[in-house]
C-alpha positions, 0 to 999 in steps of 0.5 A: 939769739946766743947760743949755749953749749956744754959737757959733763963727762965722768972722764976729761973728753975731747969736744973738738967736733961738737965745737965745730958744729956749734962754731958753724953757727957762729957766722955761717949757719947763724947769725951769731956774728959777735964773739964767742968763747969757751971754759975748760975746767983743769986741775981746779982751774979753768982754760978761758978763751975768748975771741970778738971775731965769729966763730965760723972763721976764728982762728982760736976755734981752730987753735983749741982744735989743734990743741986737742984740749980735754976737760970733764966739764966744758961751757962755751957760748956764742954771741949776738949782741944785745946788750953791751958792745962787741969787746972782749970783756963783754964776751961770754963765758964770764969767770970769777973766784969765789970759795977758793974754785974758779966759777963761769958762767954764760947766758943766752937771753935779754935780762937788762929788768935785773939792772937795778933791781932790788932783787939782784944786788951785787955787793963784792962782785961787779960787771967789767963789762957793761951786758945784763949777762955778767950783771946777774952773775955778779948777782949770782955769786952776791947770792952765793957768797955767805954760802961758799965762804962759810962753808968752809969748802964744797957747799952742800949741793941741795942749798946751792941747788936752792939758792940756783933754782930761787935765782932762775926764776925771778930772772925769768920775771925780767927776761929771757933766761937760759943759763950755763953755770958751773962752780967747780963742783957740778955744772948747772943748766936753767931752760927757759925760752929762746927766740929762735932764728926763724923769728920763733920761739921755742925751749932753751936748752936741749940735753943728749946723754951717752954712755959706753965702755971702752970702744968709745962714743961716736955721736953721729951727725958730727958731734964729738969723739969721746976717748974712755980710756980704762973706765966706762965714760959717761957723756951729757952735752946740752945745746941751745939747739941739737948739734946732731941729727940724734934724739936730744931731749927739751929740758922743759922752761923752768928747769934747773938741772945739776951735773956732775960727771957726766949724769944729772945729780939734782933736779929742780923747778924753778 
């Protein structure tokens, strides 16, 4: 199956080496042969590259390398393709406007039940592609759309946490349904279940948190270098699978969690 990543940082951080551990399974430790991509959030907009080569071998991969790219929030996924054909606007994260912010999305998971389903209308947003994936974002910022534009700016966290965690689970009654998503504002995770690549399955997504002053933070393992600067740095990545040899924590089917620098700020089961 696919594989999800990303970060909260309370400062913009490098993901250089944790990219390159999860793009390692992207072709060459995985089977994740069908693309992959990666959103950085900068100066309220987002960096979206997308690649339909593996990861393993992308010379993109290597480019945001060299690049040495910084964000406080960060969604990457890489594909096997389920549903949709291996083309560039079928490769995950996906992005559209809403409320004035820029927001992305990416999913690991079979959901094509929600194709059609009453339950999950798009109205003003549709797919470019033909995956279930940017279906139910579409979806999603069907859902969103009245809270964001009527709002007049930032929602409240706890309606848009209501709305995240209701969606999640009538996705769950569809499919598989793992979700990356991020507003601009904080960045929501949903753990469901996840076909692994031994033919198992096990939980969605794993989280690991760090935090330091102004020494920095290695994870070991080959995960990511994280340079503070003058504040004390605070760091959650989460991952389909652990990227490390170090304690993630399963986050348990059914939750949805909210990030925002770096520290989870609402919790709820869906």
């Amino acid at each position: 199956m696919c594989e999800l990543f990303a970060k909260s940082s309370r400062q913009p951080a490098n993901v250089n080496l944790s990219l390159d551990t999860f793009a390692d399974h992207g072709g060459r430790t995985g089977p994740h042969r069908d693309g992959w991509g990666i959103a950085y959030y900068e100066e309220g907009d987002i960096r979206l590259i997308k690649d339909t080569h593996q990861a393993s071998s992308s010379v993109w991969v290597r480019f945001v390398e060299e690049q040495g790219l910084i964000s406080a929030t960060v969604i990457s996924h890489i594909r096997y393709a389920t549903t949709g054909h291996v083309a560039l606007y079928n490769t995950h994260p996906f992005s559209r406007e809403l409320g004035g912010r820029m927001h992305v999305f990416a999913h690991n998971g079979v959901v094509d039940g929600a194709m059609g389903d009453p339950r999950f209308p798009l109205d003003a947003y549709h797919p470019v592609g033909d995956t279930d994936s940017e279906y139910v974002f579409c979806s999603l910022l069907a859902r969103l759309g009245s809270l964001w534009n009527d709002s007049g700016g930032v929602p409240d966290l706890e309606r848009r946490m209501d709305e995240v965690a209701k969606f999640a689970g009538e996705l769950r009654s569809v499919g598989r349904a793992n979700f990356l998503y991020a507003d601009g504002d904080v960045l929501f995770a949903h753990s469901h279940i996840r076909h692994q690549d031994d033919g198992s399955t096990g939980i969605g997504l794993h989280m690991l948190t760090r935090t330091c002053g102004n020494e920095g933070i290695e994870l070991s393992g080959g995960g990511v270098n994280v340079s503070t600067g003058d504040d004390d740095q605070s760091v959650t990545l989460l991952a389909s699978v652990p990227l490390t040899a170090e304690d993630w924590m399963p986050i348990n089917e059914g939750t949805v969690l909210a990030l925002r620098d770096g520290e989870v700020v609402a919790q709820a089961t869906a």
